[in-house]
Each structure stands twice: as structure tokens, then as C-alpha cells.
C-alpha positions as CSV (number, residue, x, y, z in Angstrom):
1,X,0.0,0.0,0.0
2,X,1.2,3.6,-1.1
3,X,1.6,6.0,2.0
4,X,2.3,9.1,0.6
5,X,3.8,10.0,4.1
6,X,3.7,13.8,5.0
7,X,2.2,14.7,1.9
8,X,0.4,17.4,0.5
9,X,-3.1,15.9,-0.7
10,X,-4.3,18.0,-3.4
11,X,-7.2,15.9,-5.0
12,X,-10.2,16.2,-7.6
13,X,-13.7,16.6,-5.9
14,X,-15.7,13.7,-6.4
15,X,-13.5,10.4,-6.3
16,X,-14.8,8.8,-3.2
17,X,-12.2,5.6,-3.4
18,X,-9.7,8.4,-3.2
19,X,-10.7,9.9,-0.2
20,X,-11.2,7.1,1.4
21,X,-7.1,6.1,0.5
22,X,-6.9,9.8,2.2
23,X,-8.4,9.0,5.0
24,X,-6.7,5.5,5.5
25,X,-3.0,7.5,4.9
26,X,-3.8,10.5,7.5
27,X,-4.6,7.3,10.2
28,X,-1.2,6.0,9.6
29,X,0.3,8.9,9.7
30,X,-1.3,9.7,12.9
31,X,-0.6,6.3,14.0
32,X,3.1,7.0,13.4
33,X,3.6,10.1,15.0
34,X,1.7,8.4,17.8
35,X,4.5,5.6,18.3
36,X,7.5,8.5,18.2
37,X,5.8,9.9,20.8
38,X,5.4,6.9,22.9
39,X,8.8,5.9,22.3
40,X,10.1,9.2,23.3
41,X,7.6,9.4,26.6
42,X,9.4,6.4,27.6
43,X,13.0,7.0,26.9
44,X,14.5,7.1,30.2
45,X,15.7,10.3,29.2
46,X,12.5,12.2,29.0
47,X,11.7,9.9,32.7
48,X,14.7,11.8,34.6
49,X,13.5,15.3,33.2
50,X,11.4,15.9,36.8
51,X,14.4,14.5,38.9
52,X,17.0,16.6,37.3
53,X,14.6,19.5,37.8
54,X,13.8,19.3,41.3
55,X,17.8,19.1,42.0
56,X,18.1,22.0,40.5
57,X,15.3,23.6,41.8
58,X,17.8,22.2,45.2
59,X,20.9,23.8,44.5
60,X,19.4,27.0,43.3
61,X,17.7,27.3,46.4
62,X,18.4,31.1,48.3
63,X,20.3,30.1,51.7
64,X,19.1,32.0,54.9
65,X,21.3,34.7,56.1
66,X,22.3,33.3,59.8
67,X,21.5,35.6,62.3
68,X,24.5,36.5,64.6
């Protein structure tokens, strides 16, 4: 099956089979960008983003003056 990935459908009015290849392409390509995203959402990576924040959040913290 042709997938015609990321392209730029400019069709004739009236040829329902072809819409419905439209239609079928725009699912898969949804579909894909559905897995990157998943796959990316997962990547341990993306996982440690709210550690590494709060230990900065840490270390940047202002220290209190001591009182003498």
C-alpha cells in the first residue's frame, strides 16, 4: 500500500475511493507520529527530566542569612 507519508493531498472533488485512500493515509500517519511519541515518553531520558529539575530547583535554592 502507497503512504504518501507527509504529503500534501491535493485531489479532484468527487472520487470517493480516493478519499477514502486519504483518510486510510492520515490514520497511519497519525498512528506514526503516535509511536514516536510513545517511544520518546518512555526514553529514560525524558523519565529523569522531573528529577534533574527538582535538583536544581535544590541547588538554586536562596540560603538564609544566619542571624549572629
Amino acid at each position: 500500500m502507497a503512504r504518501h507519508k507527509d504529503a500534501n493531498w491535493n485531489l479532484p472533488e468527487g472520487r470517493l475511493e480516493i478519499w477514502d485512500q486519504v483518510h486510510c493515509a492520515i490514520l497511519m500517519d497519525i498512528r506514526d507520529e503516535l509511536k514516536e511519541l510513545n517511544r520518546l515518553l518512555h526514553c529514560h531520558n525524558f523519565l529523569r527530566i522531573p528529577n534533574d529539575l527538582n535538583a536544581i530547583r535544590l541547588n538554586t535554592k536562596r540560603r538564609r542569612k544566619q542571624k549572629l
